[in-house]
C-alpha positions in Angstrom: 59.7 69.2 53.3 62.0 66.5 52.4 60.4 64.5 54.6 59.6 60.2 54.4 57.3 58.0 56.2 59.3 55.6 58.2 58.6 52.2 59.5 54.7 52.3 60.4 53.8 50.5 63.7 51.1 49.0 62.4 52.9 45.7 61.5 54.7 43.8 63.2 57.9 42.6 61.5 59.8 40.8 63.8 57.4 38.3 64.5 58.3 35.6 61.4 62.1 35.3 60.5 61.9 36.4 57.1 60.9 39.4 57.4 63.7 40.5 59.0 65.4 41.7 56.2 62.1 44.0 55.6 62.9 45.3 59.2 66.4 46.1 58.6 65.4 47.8 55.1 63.2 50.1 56.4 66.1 51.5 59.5 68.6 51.7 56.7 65.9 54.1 54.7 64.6 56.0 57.8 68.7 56.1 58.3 69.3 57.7 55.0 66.3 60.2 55.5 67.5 62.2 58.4 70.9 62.0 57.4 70.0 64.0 54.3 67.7 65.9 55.8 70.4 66.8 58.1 73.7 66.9 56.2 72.5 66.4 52.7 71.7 70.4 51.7 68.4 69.5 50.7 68.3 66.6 48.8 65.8 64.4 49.1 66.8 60.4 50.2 63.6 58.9 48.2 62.9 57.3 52.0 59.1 58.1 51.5 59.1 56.1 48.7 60.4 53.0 50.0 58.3 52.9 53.3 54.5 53.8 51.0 55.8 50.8 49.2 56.9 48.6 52.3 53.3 49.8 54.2 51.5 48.8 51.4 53.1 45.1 51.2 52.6 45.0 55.2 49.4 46.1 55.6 47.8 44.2 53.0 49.4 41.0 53.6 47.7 41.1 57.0 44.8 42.6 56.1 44.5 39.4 53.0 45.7 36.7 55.6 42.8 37.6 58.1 40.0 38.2 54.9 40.8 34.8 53.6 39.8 33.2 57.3 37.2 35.6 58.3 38.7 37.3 60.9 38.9 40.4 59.5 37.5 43.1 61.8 37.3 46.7 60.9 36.6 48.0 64.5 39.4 45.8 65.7 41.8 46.9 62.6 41.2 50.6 63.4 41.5 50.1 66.7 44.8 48.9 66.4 45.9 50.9 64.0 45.2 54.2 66.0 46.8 53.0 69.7 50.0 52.3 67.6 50.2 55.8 65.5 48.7 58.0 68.1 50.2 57.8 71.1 53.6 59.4 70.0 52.4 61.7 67.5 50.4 63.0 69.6 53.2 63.7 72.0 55.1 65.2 69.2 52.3 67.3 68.0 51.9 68.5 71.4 55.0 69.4 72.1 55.8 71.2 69.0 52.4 73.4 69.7 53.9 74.5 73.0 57.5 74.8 71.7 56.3 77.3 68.9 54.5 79.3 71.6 57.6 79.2 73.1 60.4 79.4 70.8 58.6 81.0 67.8 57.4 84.4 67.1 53.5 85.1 67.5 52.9 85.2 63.3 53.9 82.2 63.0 51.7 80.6 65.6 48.3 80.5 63.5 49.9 78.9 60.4 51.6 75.8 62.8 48.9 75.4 65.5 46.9 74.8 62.1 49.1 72.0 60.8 48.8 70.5 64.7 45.2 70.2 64.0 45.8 69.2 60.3 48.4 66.6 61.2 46.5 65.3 64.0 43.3 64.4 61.7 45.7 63.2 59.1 45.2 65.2 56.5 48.7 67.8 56.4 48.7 66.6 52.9 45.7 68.3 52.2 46.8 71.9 54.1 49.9 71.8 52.2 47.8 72.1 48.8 45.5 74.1 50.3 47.8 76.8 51.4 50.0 76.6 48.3 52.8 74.8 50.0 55.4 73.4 48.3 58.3 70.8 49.0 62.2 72.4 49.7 64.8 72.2 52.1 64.9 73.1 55.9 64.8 76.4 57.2 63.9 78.7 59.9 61.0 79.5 58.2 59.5 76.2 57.8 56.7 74.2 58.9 58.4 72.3 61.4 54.8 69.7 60.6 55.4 69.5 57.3 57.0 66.6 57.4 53.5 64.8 58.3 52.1 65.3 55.0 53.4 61.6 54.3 51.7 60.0 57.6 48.6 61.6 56.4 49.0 60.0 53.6 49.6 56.7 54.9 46.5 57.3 57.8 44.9 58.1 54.8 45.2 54.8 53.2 44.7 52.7 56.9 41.5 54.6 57.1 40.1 53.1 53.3 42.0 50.2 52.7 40.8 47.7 55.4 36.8 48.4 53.9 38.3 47.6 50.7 39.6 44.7 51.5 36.5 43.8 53.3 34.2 44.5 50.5 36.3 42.7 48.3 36.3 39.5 49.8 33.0 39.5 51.0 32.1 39.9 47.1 34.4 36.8 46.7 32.6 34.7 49.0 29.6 35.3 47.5 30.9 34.7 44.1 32.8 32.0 45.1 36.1 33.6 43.9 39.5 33.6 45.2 40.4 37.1 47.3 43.5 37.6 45.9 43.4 37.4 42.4 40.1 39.4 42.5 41.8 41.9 44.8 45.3 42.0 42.5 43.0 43.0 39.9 41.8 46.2 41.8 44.8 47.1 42.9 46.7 46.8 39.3 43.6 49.2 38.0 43.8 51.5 40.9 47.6 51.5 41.0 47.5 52.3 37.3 45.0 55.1 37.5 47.0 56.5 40.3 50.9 56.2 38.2 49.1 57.8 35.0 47.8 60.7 37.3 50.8 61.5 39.1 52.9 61.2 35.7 50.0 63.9 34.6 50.1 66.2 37.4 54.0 66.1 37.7 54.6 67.5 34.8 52.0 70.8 35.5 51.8 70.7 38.8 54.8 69.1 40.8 54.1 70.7 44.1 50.9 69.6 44.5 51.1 66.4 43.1 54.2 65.7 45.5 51.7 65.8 48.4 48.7 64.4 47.1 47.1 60.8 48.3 46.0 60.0 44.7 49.5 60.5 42.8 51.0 58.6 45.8 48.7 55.8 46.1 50.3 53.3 43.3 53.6 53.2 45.6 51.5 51.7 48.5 49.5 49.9 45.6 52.3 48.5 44.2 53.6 47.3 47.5 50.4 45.5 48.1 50.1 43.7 44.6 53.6 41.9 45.8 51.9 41.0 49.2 49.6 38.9 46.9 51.8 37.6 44.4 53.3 33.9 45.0 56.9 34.7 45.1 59.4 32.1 42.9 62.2 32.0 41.4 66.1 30.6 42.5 67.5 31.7 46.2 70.7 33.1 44.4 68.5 35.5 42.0 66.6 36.6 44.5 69.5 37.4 46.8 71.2 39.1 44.2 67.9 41.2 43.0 68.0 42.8 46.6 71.4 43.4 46.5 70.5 45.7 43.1 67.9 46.8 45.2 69.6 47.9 48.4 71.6 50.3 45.9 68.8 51.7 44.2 67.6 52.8 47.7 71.1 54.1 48.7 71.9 55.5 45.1 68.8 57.2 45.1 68.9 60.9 47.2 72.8 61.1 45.5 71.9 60.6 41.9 68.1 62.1 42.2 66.7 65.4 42.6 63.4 63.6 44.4 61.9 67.6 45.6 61.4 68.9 41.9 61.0 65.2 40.4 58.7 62.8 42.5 56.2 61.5 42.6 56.9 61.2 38.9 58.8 58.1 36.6 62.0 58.8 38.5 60.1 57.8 41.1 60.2 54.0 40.0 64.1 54.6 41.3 63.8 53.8 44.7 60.1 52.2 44.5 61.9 49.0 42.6 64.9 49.1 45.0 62.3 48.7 47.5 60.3 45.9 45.5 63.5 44.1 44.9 64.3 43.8 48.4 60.9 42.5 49.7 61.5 40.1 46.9 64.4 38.5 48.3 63.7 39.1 51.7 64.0 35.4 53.6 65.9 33.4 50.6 68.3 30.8 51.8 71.3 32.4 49.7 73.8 32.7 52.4 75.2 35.7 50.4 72.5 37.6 50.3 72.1 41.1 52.1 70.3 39.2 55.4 73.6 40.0 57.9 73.6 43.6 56.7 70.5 44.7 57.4 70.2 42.3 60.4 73.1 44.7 61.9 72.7 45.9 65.2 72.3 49.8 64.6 69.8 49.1 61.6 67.6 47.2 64.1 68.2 49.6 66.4 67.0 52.7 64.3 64.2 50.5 62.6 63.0 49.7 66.4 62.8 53.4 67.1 62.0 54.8 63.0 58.8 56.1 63.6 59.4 58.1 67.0 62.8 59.2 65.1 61.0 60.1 62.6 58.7 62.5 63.8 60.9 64.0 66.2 63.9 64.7 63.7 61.9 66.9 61.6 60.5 69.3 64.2 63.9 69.2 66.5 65.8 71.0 62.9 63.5 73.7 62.1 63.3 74.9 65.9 67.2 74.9 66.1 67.2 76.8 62.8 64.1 79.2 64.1 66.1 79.8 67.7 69.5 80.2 66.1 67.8 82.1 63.1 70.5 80.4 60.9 69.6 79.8 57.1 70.6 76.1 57.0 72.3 73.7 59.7 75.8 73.0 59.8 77.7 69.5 60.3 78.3 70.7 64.3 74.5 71.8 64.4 73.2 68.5 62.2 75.2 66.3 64.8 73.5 68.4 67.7 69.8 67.9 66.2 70.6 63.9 65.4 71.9 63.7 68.8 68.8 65.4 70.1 65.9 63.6 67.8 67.8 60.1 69.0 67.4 60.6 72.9 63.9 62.0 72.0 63.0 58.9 70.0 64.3 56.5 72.4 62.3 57.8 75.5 59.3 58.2 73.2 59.8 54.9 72.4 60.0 53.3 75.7 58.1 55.5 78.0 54.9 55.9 75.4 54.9 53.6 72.7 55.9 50.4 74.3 54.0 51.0 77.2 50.5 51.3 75.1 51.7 48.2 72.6 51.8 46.2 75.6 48.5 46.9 76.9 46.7 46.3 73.7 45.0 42.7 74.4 45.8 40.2 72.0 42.2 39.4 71.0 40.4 42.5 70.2 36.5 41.7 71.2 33.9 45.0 69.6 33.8 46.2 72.9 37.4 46.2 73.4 37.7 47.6 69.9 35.0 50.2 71.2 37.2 50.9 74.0 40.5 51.3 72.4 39.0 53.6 69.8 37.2 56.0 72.4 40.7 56.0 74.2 42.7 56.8 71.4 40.1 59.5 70.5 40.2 61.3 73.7 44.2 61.4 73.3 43.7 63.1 70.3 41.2 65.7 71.5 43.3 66.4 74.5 45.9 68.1 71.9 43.7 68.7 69.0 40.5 70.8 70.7 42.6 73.1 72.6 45.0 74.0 69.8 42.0 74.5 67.9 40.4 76.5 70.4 43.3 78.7 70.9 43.8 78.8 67.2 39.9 80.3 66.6 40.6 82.9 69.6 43.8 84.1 68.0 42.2 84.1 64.6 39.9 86.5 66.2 42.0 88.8 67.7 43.8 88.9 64.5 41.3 89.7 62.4 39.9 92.6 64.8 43.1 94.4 65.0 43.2 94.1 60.8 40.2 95.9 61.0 42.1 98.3 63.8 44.3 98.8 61.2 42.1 101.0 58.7 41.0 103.6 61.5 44.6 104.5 62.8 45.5 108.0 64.4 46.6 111.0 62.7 50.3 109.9 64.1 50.2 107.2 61.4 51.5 109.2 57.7 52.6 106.6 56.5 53.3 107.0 52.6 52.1 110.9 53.4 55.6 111.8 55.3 57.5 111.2 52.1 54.8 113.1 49.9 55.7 116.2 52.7 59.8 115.4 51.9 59.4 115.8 48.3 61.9 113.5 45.9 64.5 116.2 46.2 64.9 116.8 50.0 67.4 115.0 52.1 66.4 112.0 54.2 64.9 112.8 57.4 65.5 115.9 57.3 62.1 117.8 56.3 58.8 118.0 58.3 56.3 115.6 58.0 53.1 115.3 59.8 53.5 118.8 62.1 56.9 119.6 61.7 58.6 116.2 62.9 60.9 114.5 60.8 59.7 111.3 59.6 62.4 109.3 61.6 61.6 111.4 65.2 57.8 110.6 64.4 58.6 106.5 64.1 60.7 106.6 67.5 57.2 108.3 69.1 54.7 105.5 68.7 53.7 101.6 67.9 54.3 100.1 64.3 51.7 99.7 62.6 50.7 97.2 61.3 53.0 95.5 64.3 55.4 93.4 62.6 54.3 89.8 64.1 51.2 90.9 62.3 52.6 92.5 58.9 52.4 89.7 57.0 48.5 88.8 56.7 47.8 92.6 56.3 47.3 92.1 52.2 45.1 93.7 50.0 41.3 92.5 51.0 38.5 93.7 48.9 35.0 91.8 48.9 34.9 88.7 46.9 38.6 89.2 45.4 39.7 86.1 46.0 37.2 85.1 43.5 39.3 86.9 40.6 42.5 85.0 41.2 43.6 82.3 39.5 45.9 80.1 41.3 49.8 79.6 40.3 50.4 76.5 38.0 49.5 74.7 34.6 47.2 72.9 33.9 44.0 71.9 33.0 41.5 75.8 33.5 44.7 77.2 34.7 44.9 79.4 31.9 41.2 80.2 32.0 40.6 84.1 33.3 39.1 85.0 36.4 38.0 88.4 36.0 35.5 90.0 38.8 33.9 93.4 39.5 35.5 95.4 42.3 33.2 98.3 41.9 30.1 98.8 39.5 28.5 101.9 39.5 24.6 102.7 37.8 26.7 104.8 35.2 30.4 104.4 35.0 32.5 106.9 33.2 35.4 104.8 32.8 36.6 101.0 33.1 39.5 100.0 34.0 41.1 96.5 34.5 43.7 95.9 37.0 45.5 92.6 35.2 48.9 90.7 36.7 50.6 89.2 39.5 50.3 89.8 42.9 53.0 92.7 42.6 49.8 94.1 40.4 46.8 93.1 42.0 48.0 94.3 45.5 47.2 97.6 44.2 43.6 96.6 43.3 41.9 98.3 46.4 43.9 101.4 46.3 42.5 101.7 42.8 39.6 100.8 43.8 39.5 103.8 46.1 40.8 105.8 43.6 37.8 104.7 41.1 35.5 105.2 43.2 36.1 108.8 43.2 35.3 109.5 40.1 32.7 106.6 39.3 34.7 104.1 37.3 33.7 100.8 36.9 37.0 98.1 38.3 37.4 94.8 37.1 40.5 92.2 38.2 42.0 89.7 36.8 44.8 88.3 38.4 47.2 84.9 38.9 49.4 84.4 41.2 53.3 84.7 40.0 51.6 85.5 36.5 52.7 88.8 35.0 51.3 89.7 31.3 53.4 88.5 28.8 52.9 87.7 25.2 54.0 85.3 22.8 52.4 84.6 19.2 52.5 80.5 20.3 52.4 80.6 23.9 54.0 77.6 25.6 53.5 78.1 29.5 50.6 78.8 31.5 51.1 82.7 31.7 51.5 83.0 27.9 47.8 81.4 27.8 46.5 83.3 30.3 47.7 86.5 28.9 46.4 85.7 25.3 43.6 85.1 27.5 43.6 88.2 29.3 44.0 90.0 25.9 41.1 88.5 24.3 38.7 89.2 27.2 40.1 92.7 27.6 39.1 92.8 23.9 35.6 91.8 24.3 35.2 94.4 27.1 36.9 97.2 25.6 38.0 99.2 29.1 39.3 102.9 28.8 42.7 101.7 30.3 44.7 97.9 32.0 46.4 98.7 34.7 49.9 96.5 34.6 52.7 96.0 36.7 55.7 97.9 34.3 59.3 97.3 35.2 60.3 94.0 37.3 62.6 94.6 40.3 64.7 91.6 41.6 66.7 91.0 45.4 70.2 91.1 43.4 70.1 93.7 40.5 68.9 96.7 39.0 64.9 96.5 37.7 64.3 95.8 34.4 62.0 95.9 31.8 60.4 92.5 30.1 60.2 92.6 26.0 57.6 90.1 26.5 55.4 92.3 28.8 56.1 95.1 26.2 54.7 93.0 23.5 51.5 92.1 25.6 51.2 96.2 25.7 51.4 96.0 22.3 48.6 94.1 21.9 46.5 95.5 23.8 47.7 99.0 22.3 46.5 97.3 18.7 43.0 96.5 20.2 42.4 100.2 21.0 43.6 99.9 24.9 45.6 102.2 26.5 47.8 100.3 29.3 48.5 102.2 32.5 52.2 101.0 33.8 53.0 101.3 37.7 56.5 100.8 38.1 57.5 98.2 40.3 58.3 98.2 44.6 61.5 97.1 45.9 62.5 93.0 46.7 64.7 92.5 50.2 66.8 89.3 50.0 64.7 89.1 53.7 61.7 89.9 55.1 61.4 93.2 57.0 58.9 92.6 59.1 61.4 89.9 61.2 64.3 91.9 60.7 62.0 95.1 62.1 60.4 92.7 64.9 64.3 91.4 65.8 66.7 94.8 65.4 64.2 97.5 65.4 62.5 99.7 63.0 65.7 102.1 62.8 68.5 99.1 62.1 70.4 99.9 59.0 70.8 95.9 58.3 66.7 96.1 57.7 67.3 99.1 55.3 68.1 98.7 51.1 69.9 100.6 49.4 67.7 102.5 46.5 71.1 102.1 43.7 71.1 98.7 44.6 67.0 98.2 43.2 66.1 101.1 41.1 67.5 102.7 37.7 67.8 106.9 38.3 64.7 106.9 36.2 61.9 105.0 35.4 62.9 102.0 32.9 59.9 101.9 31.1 59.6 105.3 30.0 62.0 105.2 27.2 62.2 101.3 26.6 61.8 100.6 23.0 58.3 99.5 21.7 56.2 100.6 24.8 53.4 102.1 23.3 53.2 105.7 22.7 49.4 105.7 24.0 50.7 104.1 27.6 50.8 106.1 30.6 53.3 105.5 33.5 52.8 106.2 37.5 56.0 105.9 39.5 55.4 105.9 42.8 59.4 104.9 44.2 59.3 108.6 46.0 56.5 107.5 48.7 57.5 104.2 48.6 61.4 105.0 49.6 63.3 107.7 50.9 66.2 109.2 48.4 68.8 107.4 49.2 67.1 103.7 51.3 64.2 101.9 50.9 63.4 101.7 54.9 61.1 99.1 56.2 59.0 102.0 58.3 57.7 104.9 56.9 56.0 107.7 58.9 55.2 104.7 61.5 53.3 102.5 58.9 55.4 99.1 58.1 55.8 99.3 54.7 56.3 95.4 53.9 54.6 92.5 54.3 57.0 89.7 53.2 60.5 90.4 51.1 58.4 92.0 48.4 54.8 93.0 49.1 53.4 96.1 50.6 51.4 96.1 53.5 48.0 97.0 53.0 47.9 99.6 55.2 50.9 101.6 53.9 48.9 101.0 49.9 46.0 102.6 51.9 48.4 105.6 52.8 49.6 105.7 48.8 46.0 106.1 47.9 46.2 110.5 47.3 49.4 110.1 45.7 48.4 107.6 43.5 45.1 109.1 42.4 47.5 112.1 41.7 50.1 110.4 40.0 47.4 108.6 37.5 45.5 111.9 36.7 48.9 112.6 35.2 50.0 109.6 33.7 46.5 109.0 32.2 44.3 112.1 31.9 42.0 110.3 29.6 40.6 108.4 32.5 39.0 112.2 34.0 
């Protein structure tokens, strides 16, 4: 989220005069970070910029100062490091692990009891990518621990850079070399490789490289190369340099989009407003910026950043979450900043001070030993259980998924709209023994229940293995095609090829197949859908040509595509550029098999189901509102002649709605998948519906 690292208590910057500008800085940027995270709509402050770049001038000053007398001591370093970070995180991290027991609903607790554990071992960062995460605003649905992929990637960088340091100079002294031009040197190569990668993997993969350490690393590294550079120049320059850099910094989240541009060039924005102003910090230029950002409030928020900052985050998303409100308003913002303020404070004094002031001045290996068992024990106190729990849960979870594929006979599902028939009224014909399909759902349970709806997706063996993920890039274009089902002798092949509005259908065809002995292969990618162009400029166009050519060298009897597109605000539609990827395929001798698209809710009816009820008309669409009268794709110019088309919108919505329960089976899984146990109940009338549409396949 839009989230920044604020002022790290590793350092101390109060203790030489000078650096109080530095101090000051750093509350004017965590300042500026909750106050657009809270008023600003969603823009992003560049905050997490300037403190990676004030960390790294910090901690490698210190780390230099104490290599160059030989006092450098990794145990004590780590240990010092950790009592300072830990202790209110980890009061943070606890609390929001009981808060979403508390506050939010139960299928939401896997995915942020996860991120406690994550955050807590420093690497959030790393789960963001991972779970295909990317950076936007606040919202009810939202990681309220995303904000911790930044001080994972600052524990990150505390964890390597002290042995790097160490190494370094120890080299040095052996070579008799000085420690910090041999250092600089490291740092200008590392910080290089680091700005060329993040320039790389901006531009074809922004949401990953806006989390990772490597395409971050040259802000901390650049930081750290000032630390060692012998600062000159005239008081007056200087002063006015961070003057030019103070408005960088404030200029920054106004004239920036940071979420869709960081951490590429743009980035150099608020980095050199941060550079500039730990250049001038401490000049004697009485005009300088010193008496602003030596202001009372800015100490006072730089005293209490990191507390505020960790509790600001967390304190929005649960207000959003409990007052299931899109975005906060001003009265709402003021409410949370009043809220993370107190938080911070008594953070501050009750936890934080308390363990600074007990850390002894001179840190002996056994105190070192001591500290860092301590400190370690804090964190298992909140990490082990919410892992524990977390496992457990998992558990249960994944038994009653397997529940789900041996329900009762009360369960229709899809089967109580094949007994209506497309021309009978709603509700009004027997289904399942002569109950109407809305008296059956008031009878029993939902299935799957809707806290557990969304991780009921498509699961075949080893599938996961035939989807590329979403993104360009380097072998992102590349096709990963698996077998589903591979019989001795298969009469047919087929390839299921698409997005995941296609792929979700891969078992039911797979059930289908397996019926009548045909071999099934998948190729998917996530928000990929086959389109063609002669030069293909994006990552789908590649991966379709792709696709094509493979298809080609297999030669399947028919490619099962996704064929009309539905959207959340108007009428489906069909894509000329998917029609000229049929087109292809039709030229190579393949006969494409179009299934015409399920409905998109501008929400997700498995909360609205879990929060109104199953029978709520706000959780119900409007079929006019998603669907032409008749399939799209059946008459749209250039669709091959040799195509076949299943529509399956009959057992997928009733005449007039698209409800979110249908013979007792929850329908959805999100806004615009289908469960996978309603695709199992589809599974007859989509065997029926393809013996039509493609009789060459029997």
């Amino acid at each position: 989220m839009h989230a920044a690292e604020p002022a790290s208590p590793v350092a101390t910057t109060t203790s030489r005069p000078h650096l109080t500008e530095v101090h000051g800085m750093r509350g004017l940027a965590l300042l500026l970070v909750v106050l657009f995270h809270l008023f600003g709509g969603g823009r992003v402050s560049g905050g997490v910029d300037v403190f990676l770049v004030v960390s790294g001038f910090l901690v490698t000053g210190s780390l230099v100062r104490r290599a160059e007398t030989g006092t450098l001591r990794l145990g004590s370093v780590y240990a010092r490091n950790l009592a300072r970070l830990a202790p209110s995180a980890l009061v943070v991290l606890g609390a929001v692990a009981l808060a979403a027991w508390l506050l939010l609903p139960s299928g939401r607790w896997l995915e942020v009891w996860r991120q406690v554990v994550a955050s807590g071992l420093y690497v959030e960062n790393w789960d963001l990518i991972a779970n295909s995460l990317s950076y936007g605003a606040a919202g009810p649905g939202v990681s309220p621990l995303q904000h911790f992929w930044s001080l994972s990637v600052q524990g990150q960088f505390l964890l390597a850079w002290p042995l790097v340091v160490l190494v370094v100079a120890s080299l040095c002294r052996r070579a008799r070399a000085r420690v910090r031009r041999q250092l600089m040197m490291v740092i200008a190569l590392a910080s290089a490789a680091s700005f060329a990668y993040a320039l790389y993997l901006t531009g074809v993969l922004q949401p990953t490289a806006y989390f990772h350490t490597a395409t971050r690393f040259w802000e901390l590294g650049v930081g750290a190369v000032l630390a060692l550079v012998p600062l000159r120049g005239g008081a007056g320059l200087r002063a006015l340099g961070a003057w030019v850099g103070l408005g960088l910094i404030v200029s920054s989240g106004f004239l920036l989009d940071g979420g869709t541009l960081f951490p590429g060039p743009w980035t150099l924005w608020p980095v050199t407003g941060a550079l500039l102003v730990l250049a001038g910090a401490g000049t004697t230029a009485a005009w300088g910026p010193r008496r602003l950002l030596e202001l009372a409030p800015l100490r006072f928020i730089a005293d209490i950043s990191y507390e505020l900052y960790l509790w600001h985050w967390p304190v929005l998303i649960f207000y959003l979450a409990v007052r299931d409100f899109p975005a906060v308003g001003v009265r709402g913002a003021t409410l949370v900043l009043a809220v993370s303020l107190a938080l911070a404070w008594v953070t501050r004094q009750v936890v934080a001070r308390p363990v600074g002031l007990a850390l002894p001045r001179t840190m002996t290996p056994a105190r070192s030993a001591g500290t860092l068992l301590a400190a370690g024990a804090a964190m298992a106190l909140v990490i082990v259980p919410t892992l524990a729990v977390s496992t457990d849960m998992q558990a249960r979870e994944a038994a009653q998924l397997e529940a789900l594929q041996h329900l009762g006979i009360e369960y229709t599902g899809a089967q109580a709209l094949s007994a209506q028939g497309p021309n009978s009224a709603s509700g009004t014909s027997s289904a399942a023994g002569g109950t109407t399909v809305r008296d059956v759902s008031d009878e029993v349970p939902v299935r799957p229940d809707p806290e557990l709806a969304k991780t009921d997706e498509t699961r075949v063996d080893h599938m996961e293995e035939c989807i590329q993920e979403h993104g360009d890039g380097p072998g992102l274009d590349q096709v990963r095609m698996c077998t589903l089902h591979d019989p001795d002798d298969p009469t047919r092949t087929v390839l299921v090829a698409g997005g995941s509005h296609t792929y979700q259908w891969a078992a039911a065809v797979n059930r289908v197949a397996r019926k009548h002995d045909w071999r099934v292969l998948v190729a998917g990618k996530g928000q990929c859908r086959l389109r063609y162009e002669p030069a293909p400029t994006d990552d789908c166009e590649r991966w379709t040509a792709n696709v094509i050519a493979a298809a080609d060298s297999l030669d399947p009897d028919a490619v099962f595509v996704t064929g009309t597109r539905t959207h959340e605000d108007r009428l489906e539609a069909v894509m000329p550029e998917e029609v000229a990827a049929w087109q292809q395929l039709d030229t190579a001798g393949i006969p494409v098999v179009t299934i015409r698209d399920n409905p998109r809710f501008n929400w997700s009816p498995p909360n609205c189901v879990r929060g109104n009820g199953r029978d709520a008309g706000r959780c119900t669409l409007d079929r006019s509102d998603v669907f032409a009268r008749n399939n799209p794709v059946e008459d749209f110019p250039g669709v091959p002649t040799t195509a076949g088309h299943v529509d399956l919108t009959d057992v997928i919505c009733e005449p007039t709605t698209c409800p979110p329960v249908v013979g007792n089976v929850m329908v959805y899984r999100d806004g615009s998948h289908l469960t996978a146990t309603y695709l199992r109940t589809l599974t007859p009338a989509l065997g029926r519906a393809v013996r039509q549409a493609a009789p060459w396949l029997y």
